[in-house]
Backbone atoms as SQL, in Angstrom:
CREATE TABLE atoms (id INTEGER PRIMARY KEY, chain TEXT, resi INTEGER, resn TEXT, atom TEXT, x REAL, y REAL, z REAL);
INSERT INTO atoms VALUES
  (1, 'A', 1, 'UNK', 'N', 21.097, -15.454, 6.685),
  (2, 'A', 1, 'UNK', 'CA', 20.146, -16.199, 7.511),
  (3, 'A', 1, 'UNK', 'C', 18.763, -15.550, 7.446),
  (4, 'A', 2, 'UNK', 'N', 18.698, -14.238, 7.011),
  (5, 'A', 2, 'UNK', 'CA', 17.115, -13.539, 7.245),
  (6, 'A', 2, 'UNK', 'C', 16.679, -14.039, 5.606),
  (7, 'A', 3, 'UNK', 'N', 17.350, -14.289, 4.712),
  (8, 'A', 3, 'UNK', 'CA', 16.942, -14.622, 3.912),
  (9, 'A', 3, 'UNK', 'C', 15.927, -16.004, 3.896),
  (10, 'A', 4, 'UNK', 'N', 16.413, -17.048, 4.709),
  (11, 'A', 4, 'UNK', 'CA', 15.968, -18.766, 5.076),
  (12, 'A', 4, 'UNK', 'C', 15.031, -18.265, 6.138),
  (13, 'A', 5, 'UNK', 'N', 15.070, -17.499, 6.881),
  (14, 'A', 5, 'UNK', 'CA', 13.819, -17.074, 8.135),
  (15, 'A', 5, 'UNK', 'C', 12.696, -16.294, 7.276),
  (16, 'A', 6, 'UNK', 'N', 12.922, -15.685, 6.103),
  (17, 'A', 6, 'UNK', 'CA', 11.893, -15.080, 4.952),
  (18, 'A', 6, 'UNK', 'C', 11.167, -16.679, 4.380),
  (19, 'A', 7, 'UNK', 'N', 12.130, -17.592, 3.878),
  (20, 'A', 7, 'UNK', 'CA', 11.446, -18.536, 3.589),
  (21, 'A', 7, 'UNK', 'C', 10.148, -19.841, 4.108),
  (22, 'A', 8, 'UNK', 'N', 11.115, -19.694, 5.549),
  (23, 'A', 8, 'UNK', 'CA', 10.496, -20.441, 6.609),
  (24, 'A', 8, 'UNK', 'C', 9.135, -19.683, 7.065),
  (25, 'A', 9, 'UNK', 'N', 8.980, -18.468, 7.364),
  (26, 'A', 9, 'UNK', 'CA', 8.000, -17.924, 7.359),
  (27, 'A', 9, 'UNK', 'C', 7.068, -17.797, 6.212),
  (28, 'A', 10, 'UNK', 'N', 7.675, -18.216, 5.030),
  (29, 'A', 10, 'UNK', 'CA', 6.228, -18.168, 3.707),
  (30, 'A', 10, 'UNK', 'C', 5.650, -19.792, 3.597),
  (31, 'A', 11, 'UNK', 'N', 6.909, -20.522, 4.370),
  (32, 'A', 11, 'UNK', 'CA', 6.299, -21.725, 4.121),
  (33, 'A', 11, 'UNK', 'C', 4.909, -22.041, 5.466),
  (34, 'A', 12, 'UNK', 'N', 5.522, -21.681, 6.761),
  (35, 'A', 12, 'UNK', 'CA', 4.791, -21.448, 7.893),
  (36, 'A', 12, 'UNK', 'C', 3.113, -21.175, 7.571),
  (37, 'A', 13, 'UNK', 'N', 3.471, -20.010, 6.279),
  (38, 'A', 13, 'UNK', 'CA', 1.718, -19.096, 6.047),
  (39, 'A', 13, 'UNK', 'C', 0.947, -20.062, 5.044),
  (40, 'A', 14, 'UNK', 'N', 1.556, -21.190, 5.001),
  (41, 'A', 14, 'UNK', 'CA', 0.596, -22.117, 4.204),
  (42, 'A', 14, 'UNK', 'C', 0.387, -23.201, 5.084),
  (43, 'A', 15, 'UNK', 'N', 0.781, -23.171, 6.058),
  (44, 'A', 15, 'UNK', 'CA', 0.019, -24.076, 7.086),
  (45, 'A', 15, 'UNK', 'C', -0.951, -23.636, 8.248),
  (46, 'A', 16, 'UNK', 'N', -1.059, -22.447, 8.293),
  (47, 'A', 16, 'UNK', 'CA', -1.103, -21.720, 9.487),
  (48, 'A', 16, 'UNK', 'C', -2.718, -21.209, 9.589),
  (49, 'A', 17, 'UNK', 'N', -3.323, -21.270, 8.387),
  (50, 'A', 17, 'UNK', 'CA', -4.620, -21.328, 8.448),
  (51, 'A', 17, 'UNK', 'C', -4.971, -22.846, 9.002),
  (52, 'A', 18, 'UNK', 'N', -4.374, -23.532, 9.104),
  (53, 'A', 18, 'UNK', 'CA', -5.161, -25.388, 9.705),
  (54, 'A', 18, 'UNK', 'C', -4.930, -24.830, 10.851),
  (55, 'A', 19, 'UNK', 'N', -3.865, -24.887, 11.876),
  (56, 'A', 19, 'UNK', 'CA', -3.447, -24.463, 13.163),
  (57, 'A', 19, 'UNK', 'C', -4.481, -23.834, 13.601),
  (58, 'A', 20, 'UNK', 'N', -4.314, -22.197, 12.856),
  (59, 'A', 20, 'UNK', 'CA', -5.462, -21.409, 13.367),
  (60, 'A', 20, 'UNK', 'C', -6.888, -22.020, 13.353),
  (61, 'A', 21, 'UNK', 'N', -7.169, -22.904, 12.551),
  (62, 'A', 21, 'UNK', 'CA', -8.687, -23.158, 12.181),
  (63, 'A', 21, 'UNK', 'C', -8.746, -24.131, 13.929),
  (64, 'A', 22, 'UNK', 'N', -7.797, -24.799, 14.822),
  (65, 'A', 22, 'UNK', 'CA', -7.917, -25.544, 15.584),
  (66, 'A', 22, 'UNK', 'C', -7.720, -24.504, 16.764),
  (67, 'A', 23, 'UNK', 'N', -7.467, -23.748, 16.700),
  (68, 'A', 23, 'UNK', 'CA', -7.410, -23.097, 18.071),
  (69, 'A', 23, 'UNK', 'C', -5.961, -22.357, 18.407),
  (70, 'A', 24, 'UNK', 'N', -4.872, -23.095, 17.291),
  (71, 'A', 24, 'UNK', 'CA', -3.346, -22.600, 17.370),
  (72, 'A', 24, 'UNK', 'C', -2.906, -21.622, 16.702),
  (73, 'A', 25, 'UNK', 'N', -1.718, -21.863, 16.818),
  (74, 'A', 25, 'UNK', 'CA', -0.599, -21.018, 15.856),
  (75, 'A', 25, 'UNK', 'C', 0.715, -21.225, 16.452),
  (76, 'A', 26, 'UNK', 'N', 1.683, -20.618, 15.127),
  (77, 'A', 26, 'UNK', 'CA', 3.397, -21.449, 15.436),
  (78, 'A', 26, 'UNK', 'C', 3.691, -19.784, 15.208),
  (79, 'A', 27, 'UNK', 'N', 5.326, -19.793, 15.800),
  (80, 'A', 27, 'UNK', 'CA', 6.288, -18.741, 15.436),
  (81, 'A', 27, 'UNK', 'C', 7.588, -19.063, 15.750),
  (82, 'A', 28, 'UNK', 'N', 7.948, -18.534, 14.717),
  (83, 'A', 28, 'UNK', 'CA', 9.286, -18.704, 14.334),
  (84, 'A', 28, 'UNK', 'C', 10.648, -18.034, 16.063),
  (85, 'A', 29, 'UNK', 'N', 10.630, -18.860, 16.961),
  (86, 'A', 29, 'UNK', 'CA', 11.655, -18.222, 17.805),
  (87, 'A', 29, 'UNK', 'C', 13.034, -17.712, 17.500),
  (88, 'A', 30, 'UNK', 'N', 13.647, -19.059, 16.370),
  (89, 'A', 30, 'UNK', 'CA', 14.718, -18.769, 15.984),
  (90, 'A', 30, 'UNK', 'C', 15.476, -19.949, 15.155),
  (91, 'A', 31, 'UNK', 'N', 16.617, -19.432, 14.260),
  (92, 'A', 31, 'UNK', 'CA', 16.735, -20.624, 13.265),
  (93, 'A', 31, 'UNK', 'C', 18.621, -20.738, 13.978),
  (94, 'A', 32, 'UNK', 'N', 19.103, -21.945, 13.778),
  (95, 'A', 32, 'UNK', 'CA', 20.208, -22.250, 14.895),
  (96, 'A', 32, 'UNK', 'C', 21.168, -22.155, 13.522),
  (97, 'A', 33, 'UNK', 'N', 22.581, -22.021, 13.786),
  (98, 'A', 33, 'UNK', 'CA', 23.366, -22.155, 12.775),
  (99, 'A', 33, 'UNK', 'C', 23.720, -23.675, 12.338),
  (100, 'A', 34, 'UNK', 'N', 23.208, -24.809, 12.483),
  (101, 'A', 34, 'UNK', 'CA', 23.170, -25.784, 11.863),
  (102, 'A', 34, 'UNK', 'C', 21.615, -25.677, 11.751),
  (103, 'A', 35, 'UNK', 'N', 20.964, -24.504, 11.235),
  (104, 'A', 35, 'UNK', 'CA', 19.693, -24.952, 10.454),
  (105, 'A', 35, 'UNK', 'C', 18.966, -25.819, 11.409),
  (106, 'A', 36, 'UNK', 'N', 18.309, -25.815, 12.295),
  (107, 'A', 36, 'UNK', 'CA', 17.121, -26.497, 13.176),
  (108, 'A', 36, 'UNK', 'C', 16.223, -24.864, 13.178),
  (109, 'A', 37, 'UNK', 'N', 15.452, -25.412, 12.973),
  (110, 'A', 37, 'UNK', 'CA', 14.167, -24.146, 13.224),
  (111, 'A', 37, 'UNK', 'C', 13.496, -24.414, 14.279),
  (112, 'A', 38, 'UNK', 'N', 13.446, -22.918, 15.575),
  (113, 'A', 38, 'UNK', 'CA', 13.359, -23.238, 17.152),
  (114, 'A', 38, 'UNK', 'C', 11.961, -22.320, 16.769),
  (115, 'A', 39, 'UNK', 'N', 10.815, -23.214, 17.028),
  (116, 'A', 39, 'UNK', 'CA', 9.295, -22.506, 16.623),
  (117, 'A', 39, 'UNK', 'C', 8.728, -22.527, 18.291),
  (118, 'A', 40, 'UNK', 'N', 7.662, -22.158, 18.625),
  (119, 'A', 40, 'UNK', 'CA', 6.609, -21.978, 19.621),
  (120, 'A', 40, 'UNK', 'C', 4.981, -22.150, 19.272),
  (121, 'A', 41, 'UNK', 'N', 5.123, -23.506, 19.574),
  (122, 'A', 41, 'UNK', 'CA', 3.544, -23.411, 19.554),
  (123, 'A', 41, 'UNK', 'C', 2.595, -22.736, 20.213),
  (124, 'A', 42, 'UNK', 'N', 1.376, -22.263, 19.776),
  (125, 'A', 42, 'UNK', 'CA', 0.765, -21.510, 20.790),
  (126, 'A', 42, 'UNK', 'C', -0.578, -22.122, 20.669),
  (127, 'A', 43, 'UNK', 'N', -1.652, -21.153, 21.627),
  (128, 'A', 43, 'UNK', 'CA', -2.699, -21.422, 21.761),
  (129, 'A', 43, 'UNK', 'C', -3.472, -22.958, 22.012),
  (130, 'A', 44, 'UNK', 'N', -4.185, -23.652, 21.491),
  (131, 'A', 44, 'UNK', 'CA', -4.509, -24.955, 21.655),
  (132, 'A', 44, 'UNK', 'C', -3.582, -26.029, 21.121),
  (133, 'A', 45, 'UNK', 'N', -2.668, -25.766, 20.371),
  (134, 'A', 45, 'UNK', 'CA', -1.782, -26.332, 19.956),
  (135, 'A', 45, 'UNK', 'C', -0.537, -26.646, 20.683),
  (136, 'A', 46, 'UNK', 'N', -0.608, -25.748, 21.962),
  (137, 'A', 46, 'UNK', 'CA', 0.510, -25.844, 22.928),
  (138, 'A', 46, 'UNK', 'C', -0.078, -26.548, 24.063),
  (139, 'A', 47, 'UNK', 'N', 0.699, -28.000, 24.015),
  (140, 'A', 47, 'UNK', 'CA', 0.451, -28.878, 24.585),
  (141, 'A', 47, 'UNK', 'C', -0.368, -29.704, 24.455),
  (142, 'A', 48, 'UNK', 'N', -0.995, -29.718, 23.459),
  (143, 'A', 48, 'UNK', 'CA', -2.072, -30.848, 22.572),
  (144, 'A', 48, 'UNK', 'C', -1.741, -32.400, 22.638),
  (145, 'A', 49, 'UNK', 'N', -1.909, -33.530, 23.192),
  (146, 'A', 49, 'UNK', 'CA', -1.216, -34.342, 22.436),
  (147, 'A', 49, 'UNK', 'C', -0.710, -34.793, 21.355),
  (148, 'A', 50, 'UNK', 'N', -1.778, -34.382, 20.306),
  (149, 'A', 50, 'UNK', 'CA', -0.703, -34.407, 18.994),
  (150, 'A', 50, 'UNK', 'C', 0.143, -33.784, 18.839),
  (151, 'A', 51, 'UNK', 'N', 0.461, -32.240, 18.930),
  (152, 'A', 51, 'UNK', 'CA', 1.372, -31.320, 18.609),
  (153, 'A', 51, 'UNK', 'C', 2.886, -31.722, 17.726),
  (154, 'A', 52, 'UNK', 'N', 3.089, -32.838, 18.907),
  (155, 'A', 52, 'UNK', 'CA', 4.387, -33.433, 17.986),
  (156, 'A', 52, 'UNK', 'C', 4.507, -34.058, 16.786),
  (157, 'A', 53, 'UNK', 'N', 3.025, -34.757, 16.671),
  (158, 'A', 53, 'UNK', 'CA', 3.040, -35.381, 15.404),
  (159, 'A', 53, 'UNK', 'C', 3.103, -34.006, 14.420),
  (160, 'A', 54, 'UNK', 'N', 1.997, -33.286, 14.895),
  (161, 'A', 54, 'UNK', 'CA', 1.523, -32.086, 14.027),
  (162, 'A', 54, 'UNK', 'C', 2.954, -31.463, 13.265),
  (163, 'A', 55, 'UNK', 'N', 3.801, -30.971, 14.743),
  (164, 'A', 55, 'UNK', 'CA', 5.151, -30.164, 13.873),
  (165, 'A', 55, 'UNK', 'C', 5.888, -31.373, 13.253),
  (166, 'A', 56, 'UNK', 'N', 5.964, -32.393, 13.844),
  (167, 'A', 56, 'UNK', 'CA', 7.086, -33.425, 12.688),
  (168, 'A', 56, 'UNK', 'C', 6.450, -33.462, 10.988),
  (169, 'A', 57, 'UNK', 'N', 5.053, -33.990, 11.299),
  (170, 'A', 57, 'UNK', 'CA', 4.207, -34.475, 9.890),
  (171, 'A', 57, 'UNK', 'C', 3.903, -33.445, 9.101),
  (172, 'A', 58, 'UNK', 'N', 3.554, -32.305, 10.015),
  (173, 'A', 58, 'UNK', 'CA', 2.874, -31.138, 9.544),
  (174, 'A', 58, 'UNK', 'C', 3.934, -30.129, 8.856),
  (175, 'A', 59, 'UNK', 'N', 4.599, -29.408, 10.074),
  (176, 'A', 59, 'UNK', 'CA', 4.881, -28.678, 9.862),
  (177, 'A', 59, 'UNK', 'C', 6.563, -28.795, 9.314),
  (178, 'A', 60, 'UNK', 'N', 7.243, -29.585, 9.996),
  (179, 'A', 60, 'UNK', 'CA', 8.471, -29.552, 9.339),
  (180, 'A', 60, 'UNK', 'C', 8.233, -30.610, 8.353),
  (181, 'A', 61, 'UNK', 'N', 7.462, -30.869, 7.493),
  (182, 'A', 61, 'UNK', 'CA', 7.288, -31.690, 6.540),
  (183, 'A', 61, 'UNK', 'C', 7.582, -30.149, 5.150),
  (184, 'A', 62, 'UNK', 'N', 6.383, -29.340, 5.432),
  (185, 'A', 62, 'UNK', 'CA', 5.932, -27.953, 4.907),
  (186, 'A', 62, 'UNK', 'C', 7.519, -27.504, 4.792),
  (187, 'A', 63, 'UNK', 'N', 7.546, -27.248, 6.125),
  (188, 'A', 63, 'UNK', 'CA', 8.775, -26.464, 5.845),
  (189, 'A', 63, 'UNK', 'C', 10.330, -26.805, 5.304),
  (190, 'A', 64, 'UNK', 'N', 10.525, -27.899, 5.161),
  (191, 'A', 64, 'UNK', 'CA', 11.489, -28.524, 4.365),
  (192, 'A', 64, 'UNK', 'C', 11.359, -29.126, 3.188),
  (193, 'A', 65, 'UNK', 'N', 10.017, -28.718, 2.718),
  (194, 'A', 65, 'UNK', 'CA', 9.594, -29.305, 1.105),
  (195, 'A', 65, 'UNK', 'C', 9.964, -27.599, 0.336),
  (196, 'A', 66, 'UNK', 'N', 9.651, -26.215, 1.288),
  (197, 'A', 66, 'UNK', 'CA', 10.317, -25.238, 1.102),
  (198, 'A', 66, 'UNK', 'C', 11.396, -24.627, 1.191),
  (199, 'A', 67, 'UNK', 'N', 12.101, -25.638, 2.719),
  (200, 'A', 67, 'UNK', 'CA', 13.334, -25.091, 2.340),
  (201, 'A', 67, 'UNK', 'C', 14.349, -25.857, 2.925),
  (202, 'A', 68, 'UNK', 'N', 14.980, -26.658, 1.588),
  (203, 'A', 68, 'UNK', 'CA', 15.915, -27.826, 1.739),
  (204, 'A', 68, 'UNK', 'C', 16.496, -27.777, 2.501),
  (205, 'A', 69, 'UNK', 'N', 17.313, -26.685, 3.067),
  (206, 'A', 69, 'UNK', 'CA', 18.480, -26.525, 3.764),
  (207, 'A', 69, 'UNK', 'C', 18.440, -26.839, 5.392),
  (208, 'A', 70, 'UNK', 'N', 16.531, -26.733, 5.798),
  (209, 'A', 70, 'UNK', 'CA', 16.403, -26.930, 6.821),
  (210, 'A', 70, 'UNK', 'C', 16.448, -28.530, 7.562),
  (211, 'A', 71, 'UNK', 'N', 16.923, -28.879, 8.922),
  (212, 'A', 71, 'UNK', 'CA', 17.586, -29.666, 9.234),
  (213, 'A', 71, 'UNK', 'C', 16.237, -30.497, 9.779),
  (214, 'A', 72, 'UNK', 'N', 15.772, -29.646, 10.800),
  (215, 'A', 72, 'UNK', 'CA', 14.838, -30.275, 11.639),
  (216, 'A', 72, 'UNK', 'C', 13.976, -28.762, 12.165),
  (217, 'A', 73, 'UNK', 'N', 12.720, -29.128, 12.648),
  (218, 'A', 73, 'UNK', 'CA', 12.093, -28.116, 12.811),
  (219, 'A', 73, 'UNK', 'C', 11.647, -28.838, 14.355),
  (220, 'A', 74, 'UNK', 'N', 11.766, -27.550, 15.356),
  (221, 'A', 74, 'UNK', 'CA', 11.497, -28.551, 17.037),
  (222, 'A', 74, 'UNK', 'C', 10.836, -27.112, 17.781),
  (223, 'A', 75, 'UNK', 'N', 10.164, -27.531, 18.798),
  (224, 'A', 75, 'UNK', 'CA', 9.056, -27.069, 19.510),
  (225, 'A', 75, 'UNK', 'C', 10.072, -26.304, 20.913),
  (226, 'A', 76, 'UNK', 'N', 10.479, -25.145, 21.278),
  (227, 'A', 76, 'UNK', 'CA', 10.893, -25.117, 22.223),
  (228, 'A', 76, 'UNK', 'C', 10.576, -25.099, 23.380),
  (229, 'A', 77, 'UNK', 'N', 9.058, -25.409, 23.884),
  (230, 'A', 77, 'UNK', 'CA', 8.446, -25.802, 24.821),
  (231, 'A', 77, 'UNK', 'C', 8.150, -27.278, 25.247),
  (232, 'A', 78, 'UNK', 'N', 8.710, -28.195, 24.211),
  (233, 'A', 78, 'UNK', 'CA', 8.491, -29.471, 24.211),
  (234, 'A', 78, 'UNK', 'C', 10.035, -29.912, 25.517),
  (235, 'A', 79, 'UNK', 'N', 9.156, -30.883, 26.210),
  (236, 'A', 79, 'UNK', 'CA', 10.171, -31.511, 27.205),
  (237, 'A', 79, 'UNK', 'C', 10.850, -32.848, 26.726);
């Protein structure tokens, strides 16, 4: 599993300059054993109205063009 959390995090660092350029940033909380990646948005990005589009379109787009195996990528602050 630290191997797919190595991946998820290289895919993360190619999005993460846009985030940052807006005021945000993501981190990796934790990856579930059916593969969902449990991230934290931060900064202006936490609680944005877009945010959700952002991690669906954005970010778990990124991160499952890197790494197949991943299921779904979800916000654990999202209600």
């Amino acid at each position: 599993m630290e191997a797919i959390k190595e991946r998820v995090e290289k895919a993360l660092e190619k999005i993460r300059p846009y985030l940052v350029a807006d005021g945000g940033d993501i981190a990796i909380v934790d990856i579930t054993d059916d593969m969902v990646v449990r991230v934290e948005l931060k900064g202006a990005c936490n609680g944005c109205p877009f945010s959700m589009q952002t991690l669906k379109a954005g970010v778990e787009m990124a991160v499952r063009n890197e790494v197949p195996e991943i299921k779904e990528v979800v916000d654990v602050n999202a209600s």
